[in-house]
KOLBA-144816 format. One record per residue: residue in one letter; x, y, z of N, C-alpha, C in turn. Coordinates in pm, whole numbers, padded with zeros to 5 digits, always signed. Atoms other than C-alpha are relative to their C-alpha. Example, Ala and Ser with C-alpha at 12.3 -4.5 7.8 and 13.67 -1.06 7.14 Angstrom:
// KOLBA-144816
a+00089-00119+00000+01230-00450+00780+00090+00120+00000 s-00082-00119-00006+01367-00106+00714-00077+00109+00073 
***
This chain:
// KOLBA-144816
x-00029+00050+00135+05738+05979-00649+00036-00148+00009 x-00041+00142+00032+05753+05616-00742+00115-00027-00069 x-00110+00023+00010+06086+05439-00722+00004-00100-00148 x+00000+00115+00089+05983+05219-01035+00013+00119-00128 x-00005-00088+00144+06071+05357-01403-00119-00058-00079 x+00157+00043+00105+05723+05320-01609+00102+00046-00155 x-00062-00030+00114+05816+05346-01964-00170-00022-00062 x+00165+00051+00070+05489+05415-02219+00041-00054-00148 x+00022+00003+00137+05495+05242-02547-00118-00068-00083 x+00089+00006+00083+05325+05142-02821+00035-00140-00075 x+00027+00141+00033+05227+04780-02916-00043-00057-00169 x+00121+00062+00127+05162+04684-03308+00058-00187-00028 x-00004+00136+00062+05091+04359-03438-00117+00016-00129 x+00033-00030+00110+04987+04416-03795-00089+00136-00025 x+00020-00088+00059+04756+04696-03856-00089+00036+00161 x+00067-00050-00131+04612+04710-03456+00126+00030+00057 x-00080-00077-00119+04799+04893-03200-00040+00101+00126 x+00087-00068-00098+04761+05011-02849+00136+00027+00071 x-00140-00016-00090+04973+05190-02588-00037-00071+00140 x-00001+00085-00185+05050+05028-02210+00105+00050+00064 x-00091-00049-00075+05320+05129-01976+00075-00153+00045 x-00159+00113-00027+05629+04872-01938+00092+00072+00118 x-00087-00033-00116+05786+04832-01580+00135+00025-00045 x-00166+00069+00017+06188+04852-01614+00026-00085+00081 x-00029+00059-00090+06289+04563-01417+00085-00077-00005 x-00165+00077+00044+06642+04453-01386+00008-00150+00059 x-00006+00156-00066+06524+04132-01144-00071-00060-00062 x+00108+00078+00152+06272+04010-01418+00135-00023-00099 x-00081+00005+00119+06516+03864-01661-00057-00019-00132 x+00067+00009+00129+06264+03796-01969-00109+00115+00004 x+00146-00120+00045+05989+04052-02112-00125-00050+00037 x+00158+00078-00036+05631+03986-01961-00076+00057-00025 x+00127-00085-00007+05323+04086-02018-00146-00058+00107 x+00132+00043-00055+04964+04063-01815-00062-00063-00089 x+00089+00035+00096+04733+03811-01953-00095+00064-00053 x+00100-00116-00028+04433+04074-01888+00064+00052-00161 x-00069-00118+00118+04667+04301-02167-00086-00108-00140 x+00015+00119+00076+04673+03981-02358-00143-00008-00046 x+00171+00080+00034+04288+03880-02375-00051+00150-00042 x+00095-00147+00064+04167+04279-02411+00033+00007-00086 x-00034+00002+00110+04378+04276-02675+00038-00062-00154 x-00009+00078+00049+04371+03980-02858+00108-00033-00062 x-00085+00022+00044+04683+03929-02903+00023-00185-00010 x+00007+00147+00005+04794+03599-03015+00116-00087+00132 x-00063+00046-00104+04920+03352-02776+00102-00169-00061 x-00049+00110+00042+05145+03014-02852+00051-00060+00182 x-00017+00102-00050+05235+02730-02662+00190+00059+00024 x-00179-00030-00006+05647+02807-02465+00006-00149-00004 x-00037+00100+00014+05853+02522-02606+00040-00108+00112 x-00037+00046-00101+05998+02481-02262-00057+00115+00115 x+00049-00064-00134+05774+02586-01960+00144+00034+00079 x-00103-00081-00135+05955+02833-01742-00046+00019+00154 x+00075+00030-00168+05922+02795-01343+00101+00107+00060 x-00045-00079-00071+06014+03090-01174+00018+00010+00177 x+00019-00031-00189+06093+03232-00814-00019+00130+00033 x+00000-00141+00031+06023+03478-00625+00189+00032+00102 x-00115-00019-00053+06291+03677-00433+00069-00101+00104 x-00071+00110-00131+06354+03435-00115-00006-00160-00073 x+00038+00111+00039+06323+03127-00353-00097-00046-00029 x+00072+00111+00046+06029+03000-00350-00067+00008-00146 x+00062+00023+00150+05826+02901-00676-00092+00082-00002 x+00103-00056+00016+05567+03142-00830-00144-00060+00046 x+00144+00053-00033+05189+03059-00723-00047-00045-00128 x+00103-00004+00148+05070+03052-01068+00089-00125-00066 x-00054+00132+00040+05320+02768-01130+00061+00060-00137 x-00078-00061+00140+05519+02795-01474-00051+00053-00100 x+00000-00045+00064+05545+02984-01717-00048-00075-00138 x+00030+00106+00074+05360+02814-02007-00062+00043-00188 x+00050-00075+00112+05234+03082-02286+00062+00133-00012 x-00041-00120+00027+05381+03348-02455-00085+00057-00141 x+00047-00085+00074+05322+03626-02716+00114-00046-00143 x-00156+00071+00098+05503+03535-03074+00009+00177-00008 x-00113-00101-00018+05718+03836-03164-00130+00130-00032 x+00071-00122+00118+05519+04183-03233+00044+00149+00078 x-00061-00096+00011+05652+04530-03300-00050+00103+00114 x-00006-00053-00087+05753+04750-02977+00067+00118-00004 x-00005-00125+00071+05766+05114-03020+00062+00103+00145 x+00008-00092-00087+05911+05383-02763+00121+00134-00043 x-00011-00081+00068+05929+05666-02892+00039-00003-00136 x-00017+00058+00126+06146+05618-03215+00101-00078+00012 x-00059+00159-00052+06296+05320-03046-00095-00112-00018 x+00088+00115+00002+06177+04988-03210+00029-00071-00065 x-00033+00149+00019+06199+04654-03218-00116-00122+00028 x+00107+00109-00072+06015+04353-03147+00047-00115+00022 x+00019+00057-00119+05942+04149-02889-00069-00129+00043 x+00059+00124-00053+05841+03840-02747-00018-00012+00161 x-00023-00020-00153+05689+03837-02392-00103-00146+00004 x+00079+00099-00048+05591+03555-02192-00130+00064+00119 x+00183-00042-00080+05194+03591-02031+00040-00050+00115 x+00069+00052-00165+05176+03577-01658-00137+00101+00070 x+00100-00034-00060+04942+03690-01399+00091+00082+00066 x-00070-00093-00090+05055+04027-01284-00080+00170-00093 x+00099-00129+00035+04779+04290-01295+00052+00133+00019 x-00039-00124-00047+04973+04550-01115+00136+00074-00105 x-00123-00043+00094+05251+04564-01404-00054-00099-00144 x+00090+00068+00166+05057+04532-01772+00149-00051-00091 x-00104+00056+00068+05438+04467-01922+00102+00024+00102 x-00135-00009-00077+05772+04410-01794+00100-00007-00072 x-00135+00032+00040+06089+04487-01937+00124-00060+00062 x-00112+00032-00108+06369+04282-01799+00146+00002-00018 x-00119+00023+00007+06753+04221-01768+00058-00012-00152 x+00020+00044+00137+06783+04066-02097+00015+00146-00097 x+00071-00157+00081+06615+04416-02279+00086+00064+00066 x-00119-00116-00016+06844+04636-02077+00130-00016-00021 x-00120+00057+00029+07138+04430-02138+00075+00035-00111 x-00019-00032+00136+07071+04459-02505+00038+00110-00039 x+00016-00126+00012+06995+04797-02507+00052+00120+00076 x-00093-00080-00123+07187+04960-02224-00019+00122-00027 x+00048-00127+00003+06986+05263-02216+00102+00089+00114 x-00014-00068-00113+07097+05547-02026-00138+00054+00071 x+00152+00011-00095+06832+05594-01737+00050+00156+00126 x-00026-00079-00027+06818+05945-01603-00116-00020+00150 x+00089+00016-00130+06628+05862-01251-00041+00104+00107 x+00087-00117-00069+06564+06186-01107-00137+00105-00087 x+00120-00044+00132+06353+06249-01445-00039-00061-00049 x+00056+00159+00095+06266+05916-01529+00018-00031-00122 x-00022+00016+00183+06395+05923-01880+00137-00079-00026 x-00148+00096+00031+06591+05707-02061+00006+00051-00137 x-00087-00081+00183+06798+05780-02396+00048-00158-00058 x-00091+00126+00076+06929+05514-02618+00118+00005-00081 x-00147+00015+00115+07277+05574-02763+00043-00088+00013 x-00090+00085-00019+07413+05252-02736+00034-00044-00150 x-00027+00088+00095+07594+05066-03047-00087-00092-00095 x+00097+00093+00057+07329+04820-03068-00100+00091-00057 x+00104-00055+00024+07034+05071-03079-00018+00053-00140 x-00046-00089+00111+07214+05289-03354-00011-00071-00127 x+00051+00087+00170+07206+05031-03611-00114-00093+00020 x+00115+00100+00036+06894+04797-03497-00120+00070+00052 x+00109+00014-00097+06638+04984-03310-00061+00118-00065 x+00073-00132+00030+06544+05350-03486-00025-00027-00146 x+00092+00008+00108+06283+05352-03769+00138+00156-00104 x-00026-00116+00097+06480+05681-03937+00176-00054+00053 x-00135+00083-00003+06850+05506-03916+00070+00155-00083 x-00105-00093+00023+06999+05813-04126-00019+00149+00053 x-00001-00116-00041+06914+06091-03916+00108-00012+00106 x-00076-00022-00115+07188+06024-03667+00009+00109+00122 x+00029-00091-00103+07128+06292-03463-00121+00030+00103 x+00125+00031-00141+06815+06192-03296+00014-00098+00038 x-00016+00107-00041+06953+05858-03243-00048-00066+00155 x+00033-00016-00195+06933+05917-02839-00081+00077+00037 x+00110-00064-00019+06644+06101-02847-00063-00048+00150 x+00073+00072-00128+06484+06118-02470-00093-00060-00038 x+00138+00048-00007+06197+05938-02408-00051+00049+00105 x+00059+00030-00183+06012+06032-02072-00103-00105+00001 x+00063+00150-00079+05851+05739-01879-00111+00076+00073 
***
């Protein structure tokens, strides 16, 4: 079994929508996506105000050099957890999205790792993140990954 939590959701930006699988990744601190995702899907792209220059673990600088295009905000669905999102485009075929630090910070899922599922009761979630806000009782609804 793979030590990585996949998470599947569901991508809209106005009346298109597609699903992809989002790494969890607590050493990624911003949301990423693959360009590949990006271009199959035509999603729109903008200009980052301030290029981001990353590292990798031992320091050194990414290959692909900074960070220079992102996604403007569009609606991120898992299960009946949703919000939206803004991810910056890199080159990383082997992980089509990345959730990072940031997103779990916010959201401080609970992450059940011998079943890969995460729940969302947190504070924040309860009032910003579920489409049906007065059912309280599915609030933390699992998700499996």
């Amino acid at each position: 079994m793979s030590r990585t939590l996949w998470l599947t959701v569901e991508i809209r930006l106005g009346r298109r929508q597609f699903f992809e699988q989002a790494m969890v990744d607590s050493g990624s601190y911003r949301n990423s996506i693959d360009r590949s995702v990006v271009l199959r899907e035509k999603l729109p792209i903008r200009n980052n105000i301030f290029p981001l220059m990353l590292e990798t673990v031992d320091g050194r600088p990414l290959i692909n050099g900074p960070i220079t295009k992102e996604t403007p905000p569009v609606e991120v669905k898992i299960g009946n957890h949703v919000e939206e999102l803004q991810f910056d485009i890199i080159h990383a075929p082997r992980y089509p999205l990345i959730l990072g630090i940031h997103w779990l910070e916010t959201h401080d899922p609970n992450i059940e790792w011998s079943t890969r599922t995460v729940s969302f009761p947190s504070r924040y979630c309860h009032y910003n993140c579920f489409r049906h806000r007065w059912n309280r009782r599915r609030r933390d609804e699992i998700i499996a990954g």
